[in-house]
C-alpha positions as CSV (number, residue, x, y, z in Angstrom):
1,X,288.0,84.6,182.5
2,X,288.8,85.7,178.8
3,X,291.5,84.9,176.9
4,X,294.3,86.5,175.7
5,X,294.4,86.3,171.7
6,X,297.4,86.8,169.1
7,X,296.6,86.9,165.7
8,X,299.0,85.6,162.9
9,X,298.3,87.3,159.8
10,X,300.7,86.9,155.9
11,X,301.0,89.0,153.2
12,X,299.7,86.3,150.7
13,X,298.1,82.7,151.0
14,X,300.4,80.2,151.7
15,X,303.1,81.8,153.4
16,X,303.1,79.4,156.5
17,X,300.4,81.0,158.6
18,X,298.9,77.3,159.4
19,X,302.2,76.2,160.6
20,X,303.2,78.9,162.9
21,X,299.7,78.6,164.6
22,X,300.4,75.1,165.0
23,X,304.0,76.2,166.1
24,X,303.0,78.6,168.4
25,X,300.2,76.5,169.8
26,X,302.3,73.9,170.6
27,X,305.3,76.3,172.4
28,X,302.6,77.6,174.8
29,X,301.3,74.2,175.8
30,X,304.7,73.0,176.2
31,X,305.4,76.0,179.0
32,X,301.5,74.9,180.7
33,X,299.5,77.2,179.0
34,X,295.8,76.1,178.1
35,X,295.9,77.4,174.4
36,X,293.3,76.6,171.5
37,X,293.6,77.4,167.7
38,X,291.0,79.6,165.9
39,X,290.4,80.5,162.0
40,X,287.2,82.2,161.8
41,X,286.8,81.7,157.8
42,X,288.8,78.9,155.8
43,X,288.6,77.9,152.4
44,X,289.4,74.0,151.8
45,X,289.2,71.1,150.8
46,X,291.0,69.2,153.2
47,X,288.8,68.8,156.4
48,X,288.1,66.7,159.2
49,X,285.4,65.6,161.4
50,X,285.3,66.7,165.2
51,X,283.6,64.6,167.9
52,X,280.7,65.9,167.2
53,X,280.3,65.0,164.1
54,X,281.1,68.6,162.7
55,X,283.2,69.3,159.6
56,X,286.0,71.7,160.2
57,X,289.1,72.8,158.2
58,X,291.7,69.8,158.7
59,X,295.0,72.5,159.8
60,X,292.4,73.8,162.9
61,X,292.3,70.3,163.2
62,X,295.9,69.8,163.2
63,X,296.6,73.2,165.3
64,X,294.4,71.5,168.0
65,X,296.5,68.4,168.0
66,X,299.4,70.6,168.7
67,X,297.6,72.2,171.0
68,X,296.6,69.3,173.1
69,X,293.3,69.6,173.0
70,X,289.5,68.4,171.6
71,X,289.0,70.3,167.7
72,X,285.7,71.3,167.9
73,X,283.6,73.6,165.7
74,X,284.2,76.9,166.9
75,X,287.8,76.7,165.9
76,X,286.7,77.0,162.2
77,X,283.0,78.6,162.8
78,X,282.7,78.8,158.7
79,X,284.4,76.5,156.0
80,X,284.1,77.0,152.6
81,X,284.6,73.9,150.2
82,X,284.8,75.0,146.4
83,X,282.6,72.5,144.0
84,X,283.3,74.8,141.0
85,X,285.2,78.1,139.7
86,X,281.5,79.6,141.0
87,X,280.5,78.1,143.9
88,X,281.5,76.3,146.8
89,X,279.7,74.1,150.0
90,X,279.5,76.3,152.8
91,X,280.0,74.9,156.2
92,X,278.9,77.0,159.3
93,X,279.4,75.4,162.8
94,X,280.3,72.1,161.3
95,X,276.9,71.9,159.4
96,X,276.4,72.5,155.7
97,X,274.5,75.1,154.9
98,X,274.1,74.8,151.4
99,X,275.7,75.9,148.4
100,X,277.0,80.1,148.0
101,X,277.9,81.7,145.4
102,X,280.8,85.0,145.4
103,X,277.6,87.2,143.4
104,X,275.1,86.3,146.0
105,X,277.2,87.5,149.0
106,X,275.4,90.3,150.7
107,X,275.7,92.4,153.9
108,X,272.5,90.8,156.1
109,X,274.8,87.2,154.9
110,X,278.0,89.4,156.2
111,X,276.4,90.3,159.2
112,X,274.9,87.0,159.8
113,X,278.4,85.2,159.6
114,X,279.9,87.7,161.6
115,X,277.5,87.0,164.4
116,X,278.4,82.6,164.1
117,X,282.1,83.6,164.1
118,X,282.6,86.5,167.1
119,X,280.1,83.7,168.7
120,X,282.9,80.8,168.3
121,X,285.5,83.1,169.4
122,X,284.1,84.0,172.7
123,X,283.4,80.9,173.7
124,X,286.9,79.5,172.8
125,X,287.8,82.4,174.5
126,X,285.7,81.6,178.0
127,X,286.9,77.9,178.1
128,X,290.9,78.6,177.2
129,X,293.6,81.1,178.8
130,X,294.9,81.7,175.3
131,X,293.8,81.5,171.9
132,X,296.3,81.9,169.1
133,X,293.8,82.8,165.3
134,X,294.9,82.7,161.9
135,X,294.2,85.3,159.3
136,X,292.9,84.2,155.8
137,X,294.6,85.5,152.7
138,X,296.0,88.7,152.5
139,X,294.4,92.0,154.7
140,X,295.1,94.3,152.4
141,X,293.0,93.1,149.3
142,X,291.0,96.6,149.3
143,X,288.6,95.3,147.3
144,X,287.6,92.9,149.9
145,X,287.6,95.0,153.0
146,X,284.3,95.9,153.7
147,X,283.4,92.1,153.3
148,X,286.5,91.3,155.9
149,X,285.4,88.4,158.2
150,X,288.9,86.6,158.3
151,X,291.3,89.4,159.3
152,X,291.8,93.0,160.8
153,X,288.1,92.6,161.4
154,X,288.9,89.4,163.7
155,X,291.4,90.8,165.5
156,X,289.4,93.8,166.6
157,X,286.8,91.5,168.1
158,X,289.6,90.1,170.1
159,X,291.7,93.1,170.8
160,X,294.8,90.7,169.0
161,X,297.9,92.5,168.5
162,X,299.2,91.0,164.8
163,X,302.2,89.6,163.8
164,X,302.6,89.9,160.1
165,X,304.5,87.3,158.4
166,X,306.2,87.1,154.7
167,X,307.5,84.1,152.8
168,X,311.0,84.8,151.6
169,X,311.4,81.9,149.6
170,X,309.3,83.0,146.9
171,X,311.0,86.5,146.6
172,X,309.8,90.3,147.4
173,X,309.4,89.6,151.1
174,X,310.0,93.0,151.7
175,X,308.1,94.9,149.4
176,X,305.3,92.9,150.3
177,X,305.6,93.2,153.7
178,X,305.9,97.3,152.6
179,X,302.9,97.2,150.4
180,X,300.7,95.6,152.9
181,X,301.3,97.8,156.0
182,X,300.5,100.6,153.4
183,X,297.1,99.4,152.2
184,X,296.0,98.8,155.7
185,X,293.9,101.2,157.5
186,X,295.3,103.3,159.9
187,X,293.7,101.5,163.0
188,X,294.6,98.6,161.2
189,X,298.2,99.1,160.7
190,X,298.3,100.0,164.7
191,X,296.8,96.6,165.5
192,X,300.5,95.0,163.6
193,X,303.4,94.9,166.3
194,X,305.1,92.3,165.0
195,X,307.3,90.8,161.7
196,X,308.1,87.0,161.1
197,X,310.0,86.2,158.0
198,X,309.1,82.7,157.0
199,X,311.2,80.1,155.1
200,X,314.4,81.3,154.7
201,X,317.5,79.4,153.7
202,X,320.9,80.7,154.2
203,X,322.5,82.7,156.6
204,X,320.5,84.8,159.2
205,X,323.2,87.7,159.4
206,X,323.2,88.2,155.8
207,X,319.7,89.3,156.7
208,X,320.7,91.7,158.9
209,X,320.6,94.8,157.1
210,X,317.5,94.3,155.2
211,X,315.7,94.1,158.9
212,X,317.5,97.0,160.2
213,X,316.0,99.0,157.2
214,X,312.2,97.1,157.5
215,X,312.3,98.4,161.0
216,X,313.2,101.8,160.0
217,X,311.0,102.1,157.0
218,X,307.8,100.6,158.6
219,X,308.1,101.2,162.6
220,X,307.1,97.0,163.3
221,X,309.7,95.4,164.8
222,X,311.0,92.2,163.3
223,X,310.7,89.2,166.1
224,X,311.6,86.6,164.3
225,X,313.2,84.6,161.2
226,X,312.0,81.1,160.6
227,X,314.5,78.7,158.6
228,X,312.5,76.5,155.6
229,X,311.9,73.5,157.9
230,X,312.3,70.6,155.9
231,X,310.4,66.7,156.3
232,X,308.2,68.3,159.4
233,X,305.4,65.4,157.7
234,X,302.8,68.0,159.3
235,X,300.2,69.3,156.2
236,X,301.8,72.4,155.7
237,X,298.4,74.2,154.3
238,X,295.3,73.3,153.2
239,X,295.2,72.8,149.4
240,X,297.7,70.9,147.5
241,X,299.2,73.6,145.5
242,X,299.5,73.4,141.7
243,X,302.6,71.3,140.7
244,X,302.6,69.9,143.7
245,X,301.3,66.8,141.5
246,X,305.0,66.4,140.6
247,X,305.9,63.0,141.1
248,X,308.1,61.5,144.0
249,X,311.5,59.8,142.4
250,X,310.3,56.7,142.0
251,X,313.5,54.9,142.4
252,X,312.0,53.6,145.5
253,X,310.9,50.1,145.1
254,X,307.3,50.8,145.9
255,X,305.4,53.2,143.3
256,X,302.1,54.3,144.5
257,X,300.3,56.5,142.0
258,X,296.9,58.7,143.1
259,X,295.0,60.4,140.6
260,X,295.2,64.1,140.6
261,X,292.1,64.8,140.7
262,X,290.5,69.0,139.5
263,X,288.6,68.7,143.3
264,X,290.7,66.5,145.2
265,X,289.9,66.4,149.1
266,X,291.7,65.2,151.7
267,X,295.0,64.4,150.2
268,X,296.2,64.2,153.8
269,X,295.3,60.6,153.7
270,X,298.3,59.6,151.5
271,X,301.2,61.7,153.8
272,X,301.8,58.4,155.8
273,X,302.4,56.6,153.1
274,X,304.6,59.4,151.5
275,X,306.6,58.7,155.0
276,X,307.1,55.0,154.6
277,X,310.6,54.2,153.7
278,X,310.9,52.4,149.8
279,X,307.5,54.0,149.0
280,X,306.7,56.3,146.0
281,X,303.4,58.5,146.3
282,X,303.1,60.3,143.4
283,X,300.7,62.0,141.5
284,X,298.8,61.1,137.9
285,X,296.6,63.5,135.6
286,X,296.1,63.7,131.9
287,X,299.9,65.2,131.7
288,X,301.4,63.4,134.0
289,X,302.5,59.5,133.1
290,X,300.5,56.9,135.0
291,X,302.9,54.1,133.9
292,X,302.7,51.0,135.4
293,X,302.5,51.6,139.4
294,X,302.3,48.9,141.9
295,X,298.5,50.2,143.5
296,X,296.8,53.0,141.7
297,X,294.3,55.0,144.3
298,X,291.3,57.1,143.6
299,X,291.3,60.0,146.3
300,X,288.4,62.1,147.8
301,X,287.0,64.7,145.9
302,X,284.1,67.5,146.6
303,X,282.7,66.6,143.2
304,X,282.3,63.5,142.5
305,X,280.3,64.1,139.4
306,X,282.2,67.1,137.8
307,X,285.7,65.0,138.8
308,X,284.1,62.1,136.9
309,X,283.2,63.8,134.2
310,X,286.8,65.4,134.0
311,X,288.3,61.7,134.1
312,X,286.2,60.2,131.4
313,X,287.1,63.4,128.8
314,X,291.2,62.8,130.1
315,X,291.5,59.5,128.7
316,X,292.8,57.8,131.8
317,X,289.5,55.2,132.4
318,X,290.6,53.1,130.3
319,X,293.9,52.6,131.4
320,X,293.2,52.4,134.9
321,X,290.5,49.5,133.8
322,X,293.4,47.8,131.6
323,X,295.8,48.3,134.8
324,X,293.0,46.6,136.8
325,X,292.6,43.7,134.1
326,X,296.3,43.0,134.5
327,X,297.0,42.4,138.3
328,X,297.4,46.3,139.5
329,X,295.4,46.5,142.7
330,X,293.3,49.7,142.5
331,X,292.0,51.2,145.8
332,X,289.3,54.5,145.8
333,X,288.3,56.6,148.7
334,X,285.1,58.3,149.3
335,X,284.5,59.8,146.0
336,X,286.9,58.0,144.8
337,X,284.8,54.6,145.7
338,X,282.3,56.2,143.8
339,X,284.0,56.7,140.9
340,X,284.9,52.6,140.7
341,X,281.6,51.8,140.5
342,X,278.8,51.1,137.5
343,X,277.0,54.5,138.0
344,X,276.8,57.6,140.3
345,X,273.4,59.1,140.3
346,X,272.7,63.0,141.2
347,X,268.8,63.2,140.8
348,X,268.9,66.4,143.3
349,X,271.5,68.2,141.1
350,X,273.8,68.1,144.6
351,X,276.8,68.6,142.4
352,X,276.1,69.3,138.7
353,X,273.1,69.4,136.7
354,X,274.2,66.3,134.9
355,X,272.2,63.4,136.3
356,X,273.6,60.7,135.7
357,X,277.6,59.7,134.8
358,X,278.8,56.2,134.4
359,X,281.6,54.9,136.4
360,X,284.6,52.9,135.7
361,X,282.9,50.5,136.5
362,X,285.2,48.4,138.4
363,X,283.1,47.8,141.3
364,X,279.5,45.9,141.3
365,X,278.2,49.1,142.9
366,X,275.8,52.3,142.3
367,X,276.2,55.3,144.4
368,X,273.0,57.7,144.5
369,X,274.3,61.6,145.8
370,X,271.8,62.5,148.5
371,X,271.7,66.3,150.3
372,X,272.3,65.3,153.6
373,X,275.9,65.1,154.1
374,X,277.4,62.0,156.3
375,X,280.2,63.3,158.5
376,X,281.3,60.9,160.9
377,X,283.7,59.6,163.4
378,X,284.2,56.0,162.8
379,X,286.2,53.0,164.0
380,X,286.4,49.8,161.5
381,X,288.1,45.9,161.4
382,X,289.1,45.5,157.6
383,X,287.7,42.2,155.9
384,X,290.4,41.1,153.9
385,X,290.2,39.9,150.0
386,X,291.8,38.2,147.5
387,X,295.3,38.9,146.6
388,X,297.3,41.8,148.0
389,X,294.3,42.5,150.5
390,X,294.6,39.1,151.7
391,X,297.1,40.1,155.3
392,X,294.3,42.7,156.1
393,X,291.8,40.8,157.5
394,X,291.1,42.3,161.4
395,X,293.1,45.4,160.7
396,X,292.4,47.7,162.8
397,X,291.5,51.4,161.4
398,X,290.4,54.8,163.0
399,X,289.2,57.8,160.6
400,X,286.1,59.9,159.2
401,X,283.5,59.5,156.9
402,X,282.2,63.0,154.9
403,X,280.1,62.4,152.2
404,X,276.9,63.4,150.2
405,X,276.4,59.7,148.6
406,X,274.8,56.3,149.3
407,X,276.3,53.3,148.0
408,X,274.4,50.0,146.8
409,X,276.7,47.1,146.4
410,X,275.6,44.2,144.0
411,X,276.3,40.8,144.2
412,X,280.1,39.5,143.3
413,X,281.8,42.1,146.1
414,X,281.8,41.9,149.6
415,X,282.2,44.6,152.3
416,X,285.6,46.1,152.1
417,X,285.4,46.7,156.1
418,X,283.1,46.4,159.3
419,X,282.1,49.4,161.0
420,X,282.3,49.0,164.6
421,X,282.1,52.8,166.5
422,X,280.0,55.3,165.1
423,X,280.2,58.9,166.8
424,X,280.6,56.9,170.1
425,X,277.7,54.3,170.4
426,X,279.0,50.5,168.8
427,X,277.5,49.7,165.4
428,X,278.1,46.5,163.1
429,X,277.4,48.2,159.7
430,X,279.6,47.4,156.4
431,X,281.7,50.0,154.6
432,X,282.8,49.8,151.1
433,X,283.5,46.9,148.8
434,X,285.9,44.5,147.1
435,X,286.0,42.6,144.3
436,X,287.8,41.0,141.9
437,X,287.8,42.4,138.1
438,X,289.2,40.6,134.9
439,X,289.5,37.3,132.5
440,X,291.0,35.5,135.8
441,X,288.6,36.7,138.4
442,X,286.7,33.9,138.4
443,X,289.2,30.9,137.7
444,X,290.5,31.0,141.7
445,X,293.2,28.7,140.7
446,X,296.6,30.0,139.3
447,X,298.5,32.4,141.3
448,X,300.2,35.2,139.4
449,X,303.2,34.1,138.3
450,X,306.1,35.5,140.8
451,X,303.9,36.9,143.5
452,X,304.1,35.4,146.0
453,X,301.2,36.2,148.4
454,X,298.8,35.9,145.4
455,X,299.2,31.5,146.2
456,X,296.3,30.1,147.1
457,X,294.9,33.5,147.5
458,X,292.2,33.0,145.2
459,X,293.0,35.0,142.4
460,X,293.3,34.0,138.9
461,X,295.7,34.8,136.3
462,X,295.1,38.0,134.5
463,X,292.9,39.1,137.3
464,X,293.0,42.5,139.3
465,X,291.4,43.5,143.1
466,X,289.9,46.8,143.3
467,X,288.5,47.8,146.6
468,X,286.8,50.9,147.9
469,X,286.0,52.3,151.2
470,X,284.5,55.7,152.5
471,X,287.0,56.0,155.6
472,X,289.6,58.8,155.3
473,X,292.2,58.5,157.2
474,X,292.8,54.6,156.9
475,X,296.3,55.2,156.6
476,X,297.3,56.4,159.3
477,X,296.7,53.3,161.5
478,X,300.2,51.5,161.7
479,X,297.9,48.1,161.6
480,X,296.6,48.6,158.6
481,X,298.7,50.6,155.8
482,X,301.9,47.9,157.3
483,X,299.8,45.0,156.2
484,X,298.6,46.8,152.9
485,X,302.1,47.8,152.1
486,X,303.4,44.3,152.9
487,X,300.7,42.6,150.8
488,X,301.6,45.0,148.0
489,X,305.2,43.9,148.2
490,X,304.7,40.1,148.2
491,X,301.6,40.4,145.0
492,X,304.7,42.0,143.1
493,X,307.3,39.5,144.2
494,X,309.3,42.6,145.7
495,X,309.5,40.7,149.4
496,X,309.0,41.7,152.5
497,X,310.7,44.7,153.9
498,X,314.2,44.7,156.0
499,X,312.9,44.9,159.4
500,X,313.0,48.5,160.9
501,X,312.1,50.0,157.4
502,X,308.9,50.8,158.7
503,X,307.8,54.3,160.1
504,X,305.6,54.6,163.0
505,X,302.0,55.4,163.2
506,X,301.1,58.6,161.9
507,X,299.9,60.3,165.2
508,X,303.8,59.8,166.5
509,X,305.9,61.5,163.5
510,X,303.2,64.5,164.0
511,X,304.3,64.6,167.8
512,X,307.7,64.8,166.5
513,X,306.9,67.4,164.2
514,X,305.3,69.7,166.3
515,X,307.8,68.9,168.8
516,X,310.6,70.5,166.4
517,X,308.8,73.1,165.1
518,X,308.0,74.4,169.0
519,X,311.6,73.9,169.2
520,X,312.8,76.1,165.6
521,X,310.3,78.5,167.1
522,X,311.7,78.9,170.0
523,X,315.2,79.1,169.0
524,X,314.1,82.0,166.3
525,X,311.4,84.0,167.4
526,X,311.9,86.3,170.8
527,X,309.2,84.8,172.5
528,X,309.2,87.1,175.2
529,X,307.9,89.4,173.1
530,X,305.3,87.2,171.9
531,X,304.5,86.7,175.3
532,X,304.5,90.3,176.0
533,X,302.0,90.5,173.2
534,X,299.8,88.0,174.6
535,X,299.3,90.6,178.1
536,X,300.9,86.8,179.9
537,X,303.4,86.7,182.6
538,X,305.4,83.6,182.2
539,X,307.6,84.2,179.0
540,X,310.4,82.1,179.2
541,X,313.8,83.6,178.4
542,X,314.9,83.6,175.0
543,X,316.9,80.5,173.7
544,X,320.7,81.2,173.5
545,X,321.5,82.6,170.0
546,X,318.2,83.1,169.2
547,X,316.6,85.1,166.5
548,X,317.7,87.9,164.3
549,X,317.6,90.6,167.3
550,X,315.3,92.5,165.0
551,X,312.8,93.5,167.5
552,X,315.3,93.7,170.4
């Protein structure tokens, strides 16, 4: 048996292709349809580690979620990971494969990747009855077409009818949408039978006559208009655009600040927090206030070194090392860990050609960059510390590990957590550190003054906790961030929060998001012409007032 495929294609990055996938994914599981997600090329820095042990974009990741099923490698067969304007990490079946440059691309490398992706493809397509792929970019960049690997060229491997969608938020949905069944190819322009507009606000039969006319002027019927779905708490795409930085109103009573790093990674981590009620996430650079937040957190980055670098020349170290110094807990991530340490070390020239960069500092640790990359599936019990760490001791927490470093720790911090799962066989291995930084870090006899979980905690006056762990993800275990949070709360003398001002755990509000989103979609889109498009039998019957009618 082979699949039948559907490929959802924009005319730009970031017009929502990632969420439709997850959208449509979800709408065909929903009506018993064994349906897996597929993106032969992705650029990101957001991933996530498969059972395996692979690396893989993290919104294949999340379309398999929605989906129901396992991610596994051949649902991103190549990722790309920038580490500089030049370059970037490539990824191929999970796997790095070392480090490519846009100059060195070739045809043999073209036709070597082809032959890894239409590889992944059909055997998603001999394990699934449907497999719904996502287009990269734009298809109609001509100077890119005879290099395609992401697009038209995709969906002729899969005989994928396309469906074509526009963001009409941003303006010119319809000249675009004009413009890029132009460009196309002939053949190419046959393969589109479908039209989604995406995120728009207002009234659908205002709309009305602009679809008439985009019918009329290009041939493709419209099938569907998407309203901007608000608070989904599903990562939308997979880089934080710029000024997405912009702060959260902080008038909440918790202000979490995370460094805006040039490379960030993974910035999924923080969305549960984000979704806590009376917590601010927001993020700091050199033009954006740090101020005086509750925690301040160092997120993942591909570049450690470079992002280092950046900080030291943005003048932030040294207030983040006063903050520290005064009581604000500081937590780091991955390369973030790195960064809180004495020194990271990059004798192989894995990142830059600079050797070695000092650290904050703020950790009795030394992290040495290595070229084999760790990607991991671990499970972990949290040690506790001083302070605001103190309610975490057993926490439970469930993530990844990807990273090129090694980490020493020195004497005066202990392990941060206990690794206890590894890529399915039981381990006892520490991860990370914490330690306590500051005039008071060695008195352990005052409490600060008003906080009231800092008593008997250990902690002297005028002393800070820093912490660091290589675990992404940590946040999303209900056990641990609710303890964190708490903690946090009681170190400031904020108290503890009303009861049922929690959210739940951050595998349940995704449910409900792709729940709602299946539901939008089907309440929009004529998905009995989707079906018909996928060559399957069991459409259901459109929603009541569904849809614009474009198509119909």
């Amino acid at each position: 048996m082979t699949a039948k495929a559907l490929m959802v294609q924009g005319t730009a990055s970031h017009v929502g292709k990632s969420l439709l996938v997850a959208g449509l994914c979800r709408v065909l599981r929903e009506d018993g349809v064994r349906v897996a997600p597929f993106k032969s090329w992705n650029m990101a820095l957001n991933s996530f580690v498969t059972a395996c042990g692979g690396e893989i974009a993290r919104s294949q990741a999340m379309q398999a979620e929605a989906a129901g099923v396992e991610p596994s490698v051949d649902m991103n067969p190549v990722l790309l990971k920038p580490s500089s304007p030049e370059a970037a990490q490539e990824v191929v079946l999970g796997r790095p494969w070392g480090l490519v440059r846009a100059a060195e691309f070739s045809p043999e490398r073209s036709r070597e990747l082809a032959r890894v992706m239409r590889g992944a493809l059909e055997r998603l397509r001999a394990q699934f009855e449907a497999v719904v792929i996502e287009g990269a970019g734009s298809p109609a960049e001509v100077n890119l077409r005879r290099w395609d690997l992401a697009n038209m060229r995709v969906a002729a491997w899969a005989r994928a009818p396309v469906l074509m969608v526009a963001d009409i938020d941003r303006g010119g949905a319809l000249a675009s949408l004009v413009g890029t069944l132009d460009l196309l190819a002939r053949r190419d322009r046959a393969r589109v039978r479908g039209i989604i507009i995406n995120k728009f606000r207002g009234h659908v039969g205002l709309l009305e006559p602009a679809l008439r006319w985009l019918r009329r002027r290009t041939g493709v019927p419209v099938v569907g208009v998407v309203p901007y779905l608000h608070d989904l708490r599903l990562p939308e795409e997979d880089t934080l655009e710029p000024g997405a930085e912009a702060s959260v109103p902080a008038a909440r009573p918790l202000d979490l600040a995370v460094v805006f790093l040039p490379h960030l990674s993974n910035f999924t981590d923080f969305d549960p927090l984000a979704a806590e009620p009376g917590v601010a996430v927001r993020y700091v650079s050199a033009s954006r206030p740090l101020g005086r937040p509750h925690a301040l957190i160092l997120p993942g980055t591909k570049n450690t070194v470079e992002d280092l670098r950046w900080l030291w020349g943005s003048g932030l170290p040294a207030r983040i090392r006063a903050l520290a110094r005064e009581g604000v807990p500081v937590l780091g991530i991955c390369g973030g860990f790195q960064m809180l340490g004495r020194e990271v070390q990059d004798p192989l020239g894995v990142e830059s050609s600079e050797r070695r960069v000092p650290g904050l500092d703020l950790l009795p640790v030394t992290t040495g960059l290595e070229a084999e990359k760790v990607t991991s599936r671990v499970r972990a019990r949290a040690r506790g510390g001083p302070g605001p760490f103190s309610r975490l001791a057993g926490a439970e927490i469930e993530g990844y590990e990807i990273h090129m470093g090694r980490t020493r720790v020195g004497e005066g911090a202990n392990p941060f957590a206990e690794i206890t799962w590894r890529d399915g066989e039981a381990v006892s291995q520490p991860d990370g550190a914490v330690a306590l930084c500051g005039a008071g870090a060695t008195a352990g006899v005052a409490a600060r003054a008003g906080a009231g979980a800092g008593a008997g905690s250990g902690v002297g006056a005028g002393s800070g906790v820093v912490a660091g762990t290589y675990i992404h993800g940590l946040f999303d275990a209900t056990g641990f961030r609710r303890p964190w949070l708490e903690g946090l709360r009681l170190w400031w003398g904020l108290g503890p929060s009303p009861a049922g001002e929690h959210s739940g755990s951050a595998r349940e509000a995704r449910e409900q998001g792709y729940a709602r989103l299946a539901r939008e979609l089907r309440a929009c889109l004529d998905m009995a012409a989707v079906y018909r498009l996928l060559g399957l039998t069991s459409a259901p019957g459109p929603a009541p007032g569904s849809g614009p009618g474009g198509g119909r």
